[in-house]
C-alpha positions in Angstrom: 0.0 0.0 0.0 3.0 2.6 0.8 3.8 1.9 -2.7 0.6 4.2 -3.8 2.3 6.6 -1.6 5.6 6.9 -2.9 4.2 6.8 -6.9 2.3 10.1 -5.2 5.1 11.6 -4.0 6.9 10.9 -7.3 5.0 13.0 -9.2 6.5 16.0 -7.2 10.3 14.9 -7.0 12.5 11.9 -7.6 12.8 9.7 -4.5 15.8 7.5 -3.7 16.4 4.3 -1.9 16.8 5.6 1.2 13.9 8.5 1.0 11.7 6.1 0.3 12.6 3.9 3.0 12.3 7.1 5.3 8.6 7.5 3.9 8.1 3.9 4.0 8.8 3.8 7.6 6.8 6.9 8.9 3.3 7.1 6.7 -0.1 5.9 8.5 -1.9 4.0 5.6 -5.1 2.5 6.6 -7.9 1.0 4.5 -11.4 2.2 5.0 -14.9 0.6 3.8 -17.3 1.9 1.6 -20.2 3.7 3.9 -17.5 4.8 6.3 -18.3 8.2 7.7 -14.7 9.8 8.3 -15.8 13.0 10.6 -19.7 13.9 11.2 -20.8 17.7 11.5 -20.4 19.1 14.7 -16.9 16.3 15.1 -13.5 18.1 15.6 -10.9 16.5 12.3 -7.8 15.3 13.7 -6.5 14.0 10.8 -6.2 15.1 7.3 -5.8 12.4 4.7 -4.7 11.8 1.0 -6.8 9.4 -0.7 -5.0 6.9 -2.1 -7.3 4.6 -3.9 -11.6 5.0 -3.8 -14.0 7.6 -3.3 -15.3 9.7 -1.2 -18.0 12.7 -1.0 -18.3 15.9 1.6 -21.5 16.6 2.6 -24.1 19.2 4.6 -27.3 18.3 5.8 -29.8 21.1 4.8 -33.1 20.1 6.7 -32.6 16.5 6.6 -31.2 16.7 3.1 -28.0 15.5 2.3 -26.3 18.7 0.0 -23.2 16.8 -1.6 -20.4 19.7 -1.6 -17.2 18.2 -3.3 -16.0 14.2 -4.2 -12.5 13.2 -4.0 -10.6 10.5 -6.0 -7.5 8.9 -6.1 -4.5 11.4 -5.1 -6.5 14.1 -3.6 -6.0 15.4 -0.7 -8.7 16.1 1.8 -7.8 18.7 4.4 -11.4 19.3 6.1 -11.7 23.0 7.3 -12.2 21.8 10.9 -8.9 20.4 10.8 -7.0 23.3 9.9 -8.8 25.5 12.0 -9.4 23.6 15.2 -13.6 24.4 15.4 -16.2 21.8 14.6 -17.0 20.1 11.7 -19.7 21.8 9.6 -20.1 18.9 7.0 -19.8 15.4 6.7 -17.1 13.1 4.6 -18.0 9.8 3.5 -16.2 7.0 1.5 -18.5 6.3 -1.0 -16.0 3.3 -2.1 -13.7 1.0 0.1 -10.5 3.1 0.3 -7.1 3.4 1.1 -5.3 6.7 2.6 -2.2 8.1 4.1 -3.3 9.5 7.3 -1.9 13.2 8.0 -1.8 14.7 11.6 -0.1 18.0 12.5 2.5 16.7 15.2 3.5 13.8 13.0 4.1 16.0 9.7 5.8 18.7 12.1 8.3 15.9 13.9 9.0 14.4 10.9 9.8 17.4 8.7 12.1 18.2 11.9 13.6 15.0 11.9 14.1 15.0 7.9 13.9 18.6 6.6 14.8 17.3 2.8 11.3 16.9 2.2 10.4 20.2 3.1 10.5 21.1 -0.3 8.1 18.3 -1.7 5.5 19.4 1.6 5.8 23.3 0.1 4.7 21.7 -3.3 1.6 19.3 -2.3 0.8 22.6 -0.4 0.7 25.1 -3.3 -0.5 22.6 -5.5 -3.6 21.9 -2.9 -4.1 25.4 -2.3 -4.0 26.7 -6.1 -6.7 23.5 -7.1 -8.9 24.6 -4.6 -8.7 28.3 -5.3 -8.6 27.7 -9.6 -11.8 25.0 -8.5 -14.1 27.5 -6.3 -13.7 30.5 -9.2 -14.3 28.6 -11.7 -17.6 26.5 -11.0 -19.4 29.3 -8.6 -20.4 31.1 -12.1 -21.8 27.8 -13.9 -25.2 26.7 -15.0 -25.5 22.8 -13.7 -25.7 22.2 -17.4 -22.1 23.9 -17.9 -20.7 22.5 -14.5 -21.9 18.9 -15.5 -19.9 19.6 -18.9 -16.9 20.5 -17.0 -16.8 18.0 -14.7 -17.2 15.2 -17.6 -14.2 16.6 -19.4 -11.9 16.9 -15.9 -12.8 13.8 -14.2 -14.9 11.9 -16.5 -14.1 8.4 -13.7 -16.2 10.6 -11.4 -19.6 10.9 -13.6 -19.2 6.3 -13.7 -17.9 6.0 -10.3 -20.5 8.5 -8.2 -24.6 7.6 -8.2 -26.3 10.2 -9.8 -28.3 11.3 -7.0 -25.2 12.8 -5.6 -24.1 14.1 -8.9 -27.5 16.1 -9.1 -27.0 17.1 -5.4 -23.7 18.3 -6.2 -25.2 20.1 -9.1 -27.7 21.7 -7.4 -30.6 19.7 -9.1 -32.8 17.3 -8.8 -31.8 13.8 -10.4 -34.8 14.0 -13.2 -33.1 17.4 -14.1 -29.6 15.2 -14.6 -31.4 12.9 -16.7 -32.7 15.4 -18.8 -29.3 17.1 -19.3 -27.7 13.8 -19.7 -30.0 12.6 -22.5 -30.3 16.2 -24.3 -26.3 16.0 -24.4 -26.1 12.3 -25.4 -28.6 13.5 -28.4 -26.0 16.6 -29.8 -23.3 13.4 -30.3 
């Protein structure tokens, strides 16, 4: 499972033998099954995690309705706001498939960057790279019709749309799943 790990990390830098041996010895990977709730609204997050292999879906509940916010999928980190900021959970995360993550928490990442400061510069990167995705994804979705936003999110993560029911799609979207449908068949009728 670490090796999902290090081909994560090698996307940033080149590892060798002995870095990934460091890594090896100091990641938290557990497994996770589908239907797992990973922090519950009013919860305080004490970890963050990068998701290794599955799926899995942030949530509010809006007078008993479940309002699907974002879905993660394989190499995305999930850093929930509570986390960062020490407060409550406002939302819910789910695994919507049986999953695999490297588990963060703030002492460990601190000690270890102590203890081996030449990854400092592969942390800064996952960082910026975190921070500009989530920045680049807020702007460029809050302006969309659900018609447009489905459109995008078939042409960025197109796994999503097969892997995800479509009553969360629509909830994501903002629609009911009869309105999905309709969008879905009217688009499948321009091919």
């Amino acid at each position: 499972m670490s090796k999902l790990l290090i081909n994560y990390f090698s996307q940033y830098i080149s590892l060798n033998t002995e870095e990934i041996r460091i890594i090896e010895e100091n990641s938290i990977i557990k497994k996770q099954k589908k239907g797992t709730v990973l922090l519950r609204e009013s919860e305080y997050a004490k970890e963050s995690y990068l998701l290794l292999k599955g799926c899995v879906r942030s949530y509010f509940l809006v007078d008993g309705e479940e309002k699907n916010t974002d879905f993660f999928l394989e190499n995305d980190p999930i850093v929930p706001v509570s986390y960062i900021k020490n407060k409550p959970s406002e939302y819910f995360i789910e695994c919507l498939e049986d999953c695999i993550f490297s588990i963060g928490r703030t002492e460990r990442t601190e000690q270890f960057l102590i203890n081996h400061p030449q990854f400092i510069p592969l942390y800064r990167k996952i960082s910026d790279n975190f921070t500009t995705n989530q920045l680049v994804s807020a702007n460029k979705f809050r302006n969309l019709s659900p018609e447009q936003h489905y459109l995008e999110l078939r042409k960025l993560k197109p796994d999503l749309l097969k892997r995800v029911p479509q009553y969360h799609l629509a909830s994501y979207l903002g629609i009911k799943p009869q309105s999905l449908s309709r969008i879905r068949k009217r688009l499948s009728q321009q091919k």
